[in-house]
HTML snippet that shows the backbone in 3Dmol.js (N, CA, C, O; Angstrom):
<script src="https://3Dmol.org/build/3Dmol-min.js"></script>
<div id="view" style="width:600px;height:400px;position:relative"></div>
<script>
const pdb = `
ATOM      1  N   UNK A   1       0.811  -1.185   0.000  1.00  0.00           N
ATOM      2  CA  UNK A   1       0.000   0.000   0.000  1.00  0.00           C
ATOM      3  C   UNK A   1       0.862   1.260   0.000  1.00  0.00           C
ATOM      4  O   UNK A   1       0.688   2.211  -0.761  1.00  0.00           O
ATOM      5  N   UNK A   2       1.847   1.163   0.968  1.00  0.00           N
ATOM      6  CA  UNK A   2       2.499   2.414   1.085  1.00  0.00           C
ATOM      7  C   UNK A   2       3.134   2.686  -0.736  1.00  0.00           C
ATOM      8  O   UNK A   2       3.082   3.812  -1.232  1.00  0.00           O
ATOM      9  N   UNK A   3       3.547   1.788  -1.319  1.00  0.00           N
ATOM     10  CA  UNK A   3       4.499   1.810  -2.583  1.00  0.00           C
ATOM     11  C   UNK A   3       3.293   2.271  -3.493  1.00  0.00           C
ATOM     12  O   UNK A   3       3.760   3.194  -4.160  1.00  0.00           O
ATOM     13  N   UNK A   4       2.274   2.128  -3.769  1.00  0.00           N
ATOM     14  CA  UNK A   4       1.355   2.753  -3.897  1.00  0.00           C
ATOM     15  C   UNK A   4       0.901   4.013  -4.185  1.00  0.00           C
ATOM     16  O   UNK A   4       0.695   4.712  -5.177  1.00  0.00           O
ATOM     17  N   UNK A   5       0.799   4.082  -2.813  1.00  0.00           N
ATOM     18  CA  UNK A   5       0.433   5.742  -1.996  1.00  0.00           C
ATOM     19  C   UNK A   5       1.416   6.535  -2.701  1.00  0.00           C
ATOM     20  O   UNK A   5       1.189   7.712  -2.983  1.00  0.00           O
ATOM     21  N   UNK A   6       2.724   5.828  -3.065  1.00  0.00           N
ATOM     22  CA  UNK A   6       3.790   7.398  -3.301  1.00  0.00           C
ATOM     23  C   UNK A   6       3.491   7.004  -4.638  1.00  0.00           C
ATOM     24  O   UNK A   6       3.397   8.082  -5.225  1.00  0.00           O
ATOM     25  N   UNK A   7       3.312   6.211  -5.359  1.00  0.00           N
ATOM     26  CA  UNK A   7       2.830   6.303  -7.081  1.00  0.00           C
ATOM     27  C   UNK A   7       1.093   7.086  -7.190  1.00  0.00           C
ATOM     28  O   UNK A   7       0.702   7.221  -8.349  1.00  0.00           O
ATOM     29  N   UNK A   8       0.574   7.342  -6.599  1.00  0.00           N
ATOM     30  CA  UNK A   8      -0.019   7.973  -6.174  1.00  0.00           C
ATOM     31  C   UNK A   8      -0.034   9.516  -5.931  1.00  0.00           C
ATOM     32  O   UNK A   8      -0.460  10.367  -6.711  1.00  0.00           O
ATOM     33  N   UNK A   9       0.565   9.728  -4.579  1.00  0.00           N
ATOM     34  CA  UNK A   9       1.034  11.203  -4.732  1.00  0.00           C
ATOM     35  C   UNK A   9       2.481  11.498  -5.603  1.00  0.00           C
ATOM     36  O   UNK A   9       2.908  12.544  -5.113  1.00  0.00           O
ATOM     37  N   UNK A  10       3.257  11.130  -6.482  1.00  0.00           N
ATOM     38  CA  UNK A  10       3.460  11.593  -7.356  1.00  0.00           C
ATOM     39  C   UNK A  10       3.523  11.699  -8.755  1.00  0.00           C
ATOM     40  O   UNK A  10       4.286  12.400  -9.419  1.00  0.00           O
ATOM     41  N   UNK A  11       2.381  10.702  -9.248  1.00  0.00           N
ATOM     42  CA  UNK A  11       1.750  10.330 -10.348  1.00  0.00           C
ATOM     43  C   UNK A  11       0.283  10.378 -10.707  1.00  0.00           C
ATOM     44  O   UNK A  11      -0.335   9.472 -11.265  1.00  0.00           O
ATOM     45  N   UNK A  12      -0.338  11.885 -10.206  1.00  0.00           N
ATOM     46  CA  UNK A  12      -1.544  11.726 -10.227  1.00  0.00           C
ATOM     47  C   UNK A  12      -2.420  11.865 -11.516  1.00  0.00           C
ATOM     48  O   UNK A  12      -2.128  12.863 -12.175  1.00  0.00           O
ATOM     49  N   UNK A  13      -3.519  11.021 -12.076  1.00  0.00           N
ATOM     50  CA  UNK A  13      -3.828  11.165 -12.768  1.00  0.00           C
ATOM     51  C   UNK A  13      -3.531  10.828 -14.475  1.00  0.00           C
ATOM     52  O   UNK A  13      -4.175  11.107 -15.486  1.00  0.00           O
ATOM     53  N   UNK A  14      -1.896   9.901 -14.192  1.00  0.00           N
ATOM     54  CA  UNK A  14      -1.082   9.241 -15.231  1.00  0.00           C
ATOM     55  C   UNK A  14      -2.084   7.875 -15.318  1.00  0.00           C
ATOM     56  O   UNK A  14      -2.655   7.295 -14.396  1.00  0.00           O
ATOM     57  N   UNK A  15      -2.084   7.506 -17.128  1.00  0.00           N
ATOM     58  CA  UNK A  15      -2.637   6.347 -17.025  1.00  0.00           C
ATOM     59  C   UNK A  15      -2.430   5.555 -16.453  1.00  0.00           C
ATOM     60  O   UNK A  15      -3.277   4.866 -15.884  1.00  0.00           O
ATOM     61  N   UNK A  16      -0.738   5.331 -16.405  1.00  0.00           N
ATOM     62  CA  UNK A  16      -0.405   3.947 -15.375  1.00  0.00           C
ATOM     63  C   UNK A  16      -1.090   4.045 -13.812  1.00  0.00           C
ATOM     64  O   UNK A  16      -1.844   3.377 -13.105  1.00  0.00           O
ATOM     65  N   UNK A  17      -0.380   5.230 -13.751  1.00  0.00           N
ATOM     66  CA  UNK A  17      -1.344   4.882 -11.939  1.00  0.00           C
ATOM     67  C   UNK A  17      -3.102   4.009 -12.245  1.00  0.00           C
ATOM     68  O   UNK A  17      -3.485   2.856 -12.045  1.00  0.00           O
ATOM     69  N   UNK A  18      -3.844   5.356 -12.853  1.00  0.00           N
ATOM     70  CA  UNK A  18      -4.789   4.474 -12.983  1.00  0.00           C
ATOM     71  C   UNK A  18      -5.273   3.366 -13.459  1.00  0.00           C
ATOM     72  O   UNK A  18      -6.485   3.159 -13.525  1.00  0.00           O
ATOM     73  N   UNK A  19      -4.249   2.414 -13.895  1.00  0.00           N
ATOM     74  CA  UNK A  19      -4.380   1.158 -14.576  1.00  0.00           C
ATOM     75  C   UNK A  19      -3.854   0.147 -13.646  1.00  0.00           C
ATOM     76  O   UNK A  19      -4.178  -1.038 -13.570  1.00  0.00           O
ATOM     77  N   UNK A  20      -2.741   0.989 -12.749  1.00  0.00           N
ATOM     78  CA  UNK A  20      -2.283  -0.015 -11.351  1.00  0.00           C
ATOM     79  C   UNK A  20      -3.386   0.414 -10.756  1.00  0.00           C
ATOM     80  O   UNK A  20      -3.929  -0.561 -11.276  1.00  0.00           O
ATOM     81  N   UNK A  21      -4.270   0.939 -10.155  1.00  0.00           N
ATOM     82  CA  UNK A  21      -4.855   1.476  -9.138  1.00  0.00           C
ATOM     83  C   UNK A  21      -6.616   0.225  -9.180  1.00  0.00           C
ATOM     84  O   UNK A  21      -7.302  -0.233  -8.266  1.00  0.00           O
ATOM     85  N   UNK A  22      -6.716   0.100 -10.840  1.00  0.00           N
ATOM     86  CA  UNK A  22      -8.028  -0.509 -10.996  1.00  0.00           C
ATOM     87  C   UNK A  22      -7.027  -1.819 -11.279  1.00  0.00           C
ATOM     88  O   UNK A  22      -7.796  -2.436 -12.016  1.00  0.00           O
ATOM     89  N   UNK A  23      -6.202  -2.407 -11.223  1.00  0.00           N
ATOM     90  CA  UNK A  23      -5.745  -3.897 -11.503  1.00  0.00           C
ATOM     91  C   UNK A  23      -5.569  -4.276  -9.720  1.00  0.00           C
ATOM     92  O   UNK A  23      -5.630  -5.454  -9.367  1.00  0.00           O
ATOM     93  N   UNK A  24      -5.370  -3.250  -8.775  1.00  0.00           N
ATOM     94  CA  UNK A  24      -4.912  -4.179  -7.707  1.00  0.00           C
ATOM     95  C   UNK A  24      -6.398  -3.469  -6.508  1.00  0.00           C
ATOM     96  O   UNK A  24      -6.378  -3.366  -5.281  1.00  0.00           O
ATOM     97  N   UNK A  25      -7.714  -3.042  -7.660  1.00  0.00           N
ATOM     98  CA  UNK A  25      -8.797  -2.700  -6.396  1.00  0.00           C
ATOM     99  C   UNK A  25      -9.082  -4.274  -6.221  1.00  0.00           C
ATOM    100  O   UNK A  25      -9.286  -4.424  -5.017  1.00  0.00           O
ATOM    101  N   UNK A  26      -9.178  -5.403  -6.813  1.00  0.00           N
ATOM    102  CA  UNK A  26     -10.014  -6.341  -6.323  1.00  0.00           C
ATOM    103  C   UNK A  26      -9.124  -7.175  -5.034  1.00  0.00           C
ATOM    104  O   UNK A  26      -9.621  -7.817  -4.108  1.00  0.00           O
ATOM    105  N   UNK A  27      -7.756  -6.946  -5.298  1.00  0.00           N
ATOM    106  CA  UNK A  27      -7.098  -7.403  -3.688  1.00  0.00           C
ATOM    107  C   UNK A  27      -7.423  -6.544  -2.988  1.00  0.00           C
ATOM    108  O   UNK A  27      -7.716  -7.352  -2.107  1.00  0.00           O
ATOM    109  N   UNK A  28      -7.621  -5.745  -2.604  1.00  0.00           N
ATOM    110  CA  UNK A  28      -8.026  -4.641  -1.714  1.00  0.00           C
ATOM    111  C   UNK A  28      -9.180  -4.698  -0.990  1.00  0.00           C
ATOM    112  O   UNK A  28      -9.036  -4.075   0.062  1.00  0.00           O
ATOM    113  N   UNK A  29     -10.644  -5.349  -1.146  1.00  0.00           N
ATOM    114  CA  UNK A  29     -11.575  -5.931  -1.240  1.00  0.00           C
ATOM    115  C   UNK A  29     -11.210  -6.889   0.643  1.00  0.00           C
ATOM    116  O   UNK A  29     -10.352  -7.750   0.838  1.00  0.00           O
ATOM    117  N   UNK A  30     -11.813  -6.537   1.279  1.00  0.00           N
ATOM    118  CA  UNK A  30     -12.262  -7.444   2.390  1.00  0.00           C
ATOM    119  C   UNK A  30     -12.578  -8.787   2.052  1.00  0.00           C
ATOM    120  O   UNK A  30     -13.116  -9.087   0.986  1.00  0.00           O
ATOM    121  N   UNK A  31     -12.257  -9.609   2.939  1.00  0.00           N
ATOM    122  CA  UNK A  31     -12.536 -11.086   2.640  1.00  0.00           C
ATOM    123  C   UNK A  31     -14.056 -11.382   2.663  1.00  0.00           C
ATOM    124  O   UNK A  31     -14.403 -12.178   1.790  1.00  0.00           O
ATOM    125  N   UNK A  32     -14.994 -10.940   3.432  1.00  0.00           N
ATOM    126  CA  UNK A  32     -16.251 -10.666   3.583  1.00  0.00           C
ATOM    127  C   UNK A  32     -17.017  -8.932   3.681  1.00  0.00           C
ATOM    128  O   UNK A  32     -16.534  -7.886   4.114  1.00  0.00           O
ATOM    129  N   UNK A  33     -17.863  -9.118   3.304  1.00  0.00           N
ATOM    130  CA  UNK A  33     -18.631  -7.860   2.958  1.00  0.00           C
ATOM    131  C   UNK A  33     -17.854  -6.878   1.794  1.00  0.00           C
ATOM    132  O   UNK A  33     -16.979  -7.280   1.028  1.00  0.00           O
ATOM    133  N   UNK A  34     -18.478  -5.280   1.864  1.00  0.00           N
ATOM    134  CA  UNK A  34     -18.190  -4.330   1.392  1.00  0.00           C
ATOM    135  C   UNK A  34     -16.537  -3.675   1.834  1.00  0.00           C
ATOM    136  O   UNK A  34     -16.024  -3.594   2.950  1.00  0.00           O
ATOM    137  N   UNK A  35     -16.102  -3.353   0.759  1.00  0.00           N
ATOM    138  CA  UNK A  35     -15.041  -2.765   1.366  1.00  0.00           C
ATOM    139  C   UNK A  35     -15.017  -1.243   1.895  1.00  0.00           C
ATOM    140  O   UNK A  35     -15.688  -0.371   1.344  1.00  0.00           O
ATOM    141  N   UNK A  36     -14.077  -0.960   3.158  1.00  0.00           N
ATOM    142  CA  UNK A  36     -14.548   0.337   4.016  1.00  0.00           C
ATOM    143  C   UNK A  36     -13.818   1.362   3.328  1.00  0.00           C
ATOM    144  O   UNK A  36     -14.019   2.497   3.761  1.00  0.00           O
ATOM    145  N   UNK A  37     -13.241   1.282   2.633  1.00  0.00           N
ATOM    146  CA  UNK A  37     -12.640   2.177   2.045  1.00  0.00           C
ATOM    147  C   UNK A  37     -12.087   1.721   0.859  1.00  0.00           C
ATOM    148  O   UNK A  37     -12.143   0.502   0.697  1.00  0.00           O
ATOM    149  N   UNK A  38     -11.389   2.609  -0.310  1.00  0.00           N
ATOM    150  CA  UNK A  38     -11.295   2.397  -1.491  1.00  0.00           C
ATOM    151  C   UNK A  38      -9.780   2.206  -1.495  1.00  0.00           C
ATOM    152  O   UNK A  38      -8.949   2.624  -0.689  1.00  0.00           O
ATOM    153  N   UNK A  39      -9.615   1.426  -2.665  1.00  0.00           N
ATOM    154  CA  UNK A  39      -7.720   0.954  -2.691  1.00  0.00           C
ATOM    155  C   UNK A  39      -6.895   2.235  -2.748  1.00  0.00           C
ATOM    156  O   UNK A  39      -5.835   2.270  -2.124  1.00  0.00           O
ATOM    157  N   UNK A  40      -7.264   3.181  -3.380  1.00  0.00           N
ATOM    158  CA  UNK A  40      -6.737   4.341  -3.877  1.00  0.00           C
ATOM    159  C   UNK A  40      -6.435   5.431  -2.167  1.00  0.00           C
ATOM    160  O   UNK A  40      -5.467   6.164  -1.963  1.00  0.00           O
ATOM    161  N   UNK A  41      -7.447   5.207  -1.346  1.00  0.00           N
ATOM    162  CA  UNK A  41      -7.721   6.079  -0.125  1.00  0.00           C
ATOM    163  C   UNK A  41      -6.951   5.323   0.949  1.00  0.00           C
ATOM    164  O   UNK A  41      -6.196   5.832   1.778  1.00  0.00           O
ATOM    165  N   UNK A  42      -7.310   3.786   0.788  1.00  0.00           N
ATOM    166  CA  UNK A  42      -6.041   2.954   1.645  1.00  0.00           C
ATOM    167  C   UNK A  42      -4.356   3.444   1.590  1.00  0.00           C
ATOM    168  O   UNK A  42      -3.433   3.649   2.379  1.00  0.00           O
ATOM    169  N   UNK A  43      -4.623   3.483   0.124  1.00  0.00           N
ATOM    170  CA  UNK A  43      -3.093   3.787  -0.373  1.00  0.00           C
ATOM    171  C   UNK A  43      -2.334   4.890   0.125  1.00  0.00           C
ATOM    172  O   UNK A  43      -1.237   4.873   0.683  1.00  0.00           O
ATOM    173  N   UNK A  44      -3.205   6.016  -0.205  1.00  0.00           N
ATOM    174  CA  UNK A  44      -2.736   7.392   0.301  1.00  0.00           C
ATOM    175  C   UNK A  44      -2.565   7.448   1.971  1.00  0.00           C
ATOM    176  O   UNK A  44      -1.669   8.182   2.389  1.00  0.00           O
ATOM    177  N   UNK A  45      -3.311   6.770   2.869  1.00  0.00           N
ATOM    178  CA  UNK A  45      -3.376   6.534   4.288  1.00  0.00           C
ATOM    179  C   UNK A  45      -1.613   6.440   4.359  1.00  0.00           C
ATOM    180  O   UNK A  45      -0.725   7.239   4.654  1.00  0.00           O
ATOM    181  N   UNK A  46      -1.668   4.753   3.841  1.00  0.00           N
ATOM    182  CA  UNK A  46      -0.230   4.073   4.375  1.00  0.00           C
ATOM    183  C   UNK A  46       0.875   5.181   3.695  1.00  0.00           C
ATOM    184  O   UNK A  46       2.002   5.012   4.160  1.00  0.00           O
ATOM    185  N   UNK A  47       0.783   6.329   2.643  1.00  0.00           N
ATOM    186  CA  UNK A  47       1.821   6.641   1.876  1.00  0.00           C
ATOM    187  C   UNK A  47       1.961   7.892   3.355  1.00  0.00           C
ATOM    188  O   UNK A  47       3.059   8.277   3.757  1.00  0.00           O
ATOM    189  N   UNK A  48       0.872   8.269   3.856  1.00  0.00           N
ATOM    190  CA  UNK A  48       1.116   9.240   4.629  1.00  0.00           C
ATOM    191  C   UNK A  48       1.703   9.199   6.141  1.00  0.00           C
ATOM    192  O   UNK A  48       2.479   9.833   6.856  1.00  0.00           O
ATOM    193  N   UNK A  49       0.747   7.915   6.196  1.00  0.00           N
ATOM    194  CA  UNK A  49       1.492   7.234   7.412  1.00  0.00           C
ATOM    195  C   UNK A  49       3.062   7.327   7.431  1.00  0.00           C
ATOM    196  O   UNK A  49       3.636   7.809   8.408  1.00  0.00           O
ATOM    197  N   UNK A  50       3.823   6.806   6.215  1.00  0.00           N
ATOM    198  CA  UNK A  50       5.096   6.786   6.100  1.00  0.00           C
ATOM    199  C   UNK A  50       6.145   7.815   6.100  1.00  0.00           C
ATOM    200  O   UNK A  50       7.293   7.912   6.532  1.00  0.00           O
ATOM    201  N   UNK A  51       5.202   8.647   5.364  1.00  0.00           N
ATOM    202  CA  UNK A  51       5.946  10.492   5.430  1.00  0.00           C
ATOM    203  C   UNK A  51       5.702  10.862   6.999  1.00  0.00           C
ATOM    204  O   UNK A  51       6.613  11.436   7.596  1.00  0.00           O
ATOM    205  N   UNK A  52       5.002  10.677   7.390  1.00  0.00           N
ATOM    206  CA  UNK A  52       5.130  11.114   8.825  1.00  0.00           C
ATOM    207  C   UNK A  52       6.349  10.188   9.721  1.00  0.00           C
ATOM    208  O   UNK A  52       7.126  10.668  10.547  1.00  0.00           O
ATOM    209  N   UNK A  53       6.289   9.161   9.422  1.00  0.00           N
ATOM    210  CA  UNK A  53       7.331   8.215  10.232  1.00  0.00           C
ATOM    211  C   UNK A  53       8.847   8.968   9.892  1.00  0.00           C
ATOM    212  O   UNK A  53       9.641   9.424  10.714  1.00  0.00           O
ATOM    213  N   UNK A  54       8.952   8.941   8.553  1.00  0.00           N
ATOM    214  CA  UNK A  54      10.421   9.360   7.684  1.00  0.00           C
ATOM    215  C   UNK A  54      10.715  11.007   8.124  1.00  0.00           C
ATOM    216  O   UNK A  54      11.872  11.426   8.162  1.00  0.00           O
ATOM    217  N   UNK A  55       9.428  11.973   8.480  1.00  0.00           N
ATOM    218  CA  UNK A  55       9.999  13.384   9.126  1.00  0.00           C
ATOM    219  C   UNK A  55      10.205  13.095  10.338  1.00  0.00           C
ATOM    220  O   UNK A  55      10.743  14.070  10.861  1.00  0.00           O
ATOM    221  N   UNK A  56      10.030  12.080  11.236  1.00  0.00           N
ATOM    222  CA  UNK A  56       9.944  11.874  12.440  1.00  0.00           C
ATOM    223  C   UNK A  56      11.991  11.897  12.526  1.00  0.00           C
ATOM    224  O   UNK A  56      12.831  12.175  13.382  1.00  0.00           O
ATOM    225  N   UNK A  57      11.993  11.595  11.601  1.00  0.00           N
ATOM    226  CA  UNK A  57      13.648  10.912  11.738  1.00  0.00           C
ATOM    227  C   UNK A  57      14.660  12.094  10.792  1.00  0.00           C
ATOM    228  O   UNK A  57      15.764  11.877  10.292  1.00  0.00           O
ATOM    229  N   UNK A  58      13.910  13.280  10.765  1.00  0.00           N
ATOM    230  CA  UNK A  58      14.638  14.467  10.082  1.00  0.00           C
ATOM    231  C   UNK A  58      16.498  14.321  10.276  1.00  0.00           C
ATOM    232  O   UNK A  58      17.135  13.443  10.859  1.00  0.00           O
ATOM    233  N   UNK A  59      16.842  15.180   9.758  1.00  0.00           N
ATOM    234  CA  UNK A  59      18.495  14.789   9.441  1.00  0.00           C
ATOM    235  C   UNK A  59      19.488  13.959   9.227  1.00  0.00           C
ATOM    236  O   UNK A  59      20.688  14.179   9.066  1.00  0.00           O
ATOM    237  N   UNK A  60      18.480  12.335   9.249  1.00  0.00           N
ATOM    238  CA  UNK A  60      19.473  11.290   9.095  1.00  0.00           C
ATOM    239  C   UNK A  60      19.785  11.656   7.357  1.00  0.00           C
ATOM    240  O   UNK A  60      20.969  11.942   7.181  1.00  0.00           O
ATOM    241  N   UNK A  61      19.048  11.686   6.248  1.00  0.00           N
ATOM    242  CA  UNK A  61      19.168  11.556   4.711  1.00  0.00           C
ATOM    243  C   UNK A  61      18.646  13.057   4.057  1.00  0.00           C
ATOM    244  O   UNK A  61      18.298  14.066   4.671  1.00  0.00           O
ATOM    245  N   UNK A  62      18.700  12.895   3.048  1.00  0.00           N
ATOM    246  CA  UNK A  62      18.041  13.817   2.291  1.00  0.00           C
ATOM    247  C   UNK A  62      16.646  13.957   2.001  1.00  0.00           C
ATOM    248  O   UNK A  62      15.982  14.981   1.845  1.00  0.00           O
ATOM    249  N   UNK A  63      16.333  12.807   1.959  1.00  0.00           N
ATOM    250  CA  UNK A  63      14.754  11.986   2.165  1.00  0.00           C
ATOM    251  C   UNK A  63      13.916  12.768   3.371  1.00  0.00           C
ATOM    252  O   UNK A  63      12.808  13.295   3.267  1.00  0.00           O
ATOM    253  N   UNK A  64      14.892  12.678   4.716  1.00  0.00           N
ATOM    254  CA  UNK A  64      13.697  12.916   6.086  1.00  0.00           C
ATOM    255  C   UNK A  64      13.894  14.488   5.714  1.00  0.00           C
ATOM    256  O   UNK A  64      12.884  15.179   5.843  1.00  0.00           O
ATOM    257  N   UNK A  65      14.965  15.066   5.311  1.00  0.00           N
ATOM    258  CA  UNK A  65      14.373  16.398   5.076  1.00  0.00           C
ATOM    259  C   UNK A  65      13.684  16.656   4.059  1.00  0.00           C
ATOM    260  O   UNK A  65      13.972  17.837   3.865  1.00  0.00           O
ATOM    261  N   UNK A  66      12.863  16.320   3.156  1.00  0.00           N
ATOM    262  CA  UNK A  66      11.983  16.465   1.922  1.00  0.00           C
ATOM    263  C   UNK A  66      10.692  15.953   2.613  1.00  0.00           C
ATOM    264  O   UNK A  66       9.757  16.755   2.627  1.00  0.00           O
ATOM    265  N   UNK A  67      10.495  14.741   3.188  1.00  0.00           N
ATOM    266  CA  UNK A  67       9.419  14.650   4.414  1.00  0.00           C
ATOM    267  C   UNK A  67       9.020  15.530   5.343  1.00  0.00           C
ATOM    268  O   UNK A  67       7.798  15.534   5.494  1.00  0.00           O
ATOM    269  N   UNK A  68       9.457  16.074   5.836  1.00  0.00           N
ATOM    270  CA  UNK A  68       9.689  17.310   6.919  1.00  0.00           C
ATOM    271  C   UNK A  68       9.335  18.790   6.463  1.00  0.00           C
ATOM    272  O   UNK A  68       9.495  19.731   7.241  1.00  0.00           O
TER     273      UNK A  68
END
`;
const viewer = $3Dmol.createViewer("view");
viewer.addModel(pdb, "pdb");
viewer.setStyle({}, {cartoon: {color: "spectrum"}});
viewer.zoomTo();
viewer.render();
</script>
């Protein structure tokens, strides 16, 4: 999800995203019932989740400062 999330926020609206995005909604899908949220909204969760973890850790790379 997280690998995703960043094809996502920085590929928005590229066919590929949206061709990965509708090839991997049916794993995304709960084992029973409706799903609570959409693959695309999962995605962005875990991508954000991660930017927050990676500013948490500012000055180790070049990375936690672009997070930050």
């Amino acid at each position: 999800m997280e690998d995703l999330g960043k094809l996502v926020r920085k590929g928005p609206g590229l066919p590929f995203v949206d061709a990965t995005i509708t090839a991997m909604t049916p794993g995304c899908r709960r084992p029973s019932g409706p799903p609570s949220t959409s693959c695309e909204e999962r995605a962005r969760a875990a991508d954000l989740y991660w930017i927050i973890e990676v500013a948490s850790r500012r000055g180790e790379s070049p990375a936690t400062y672009r997070a930050f």
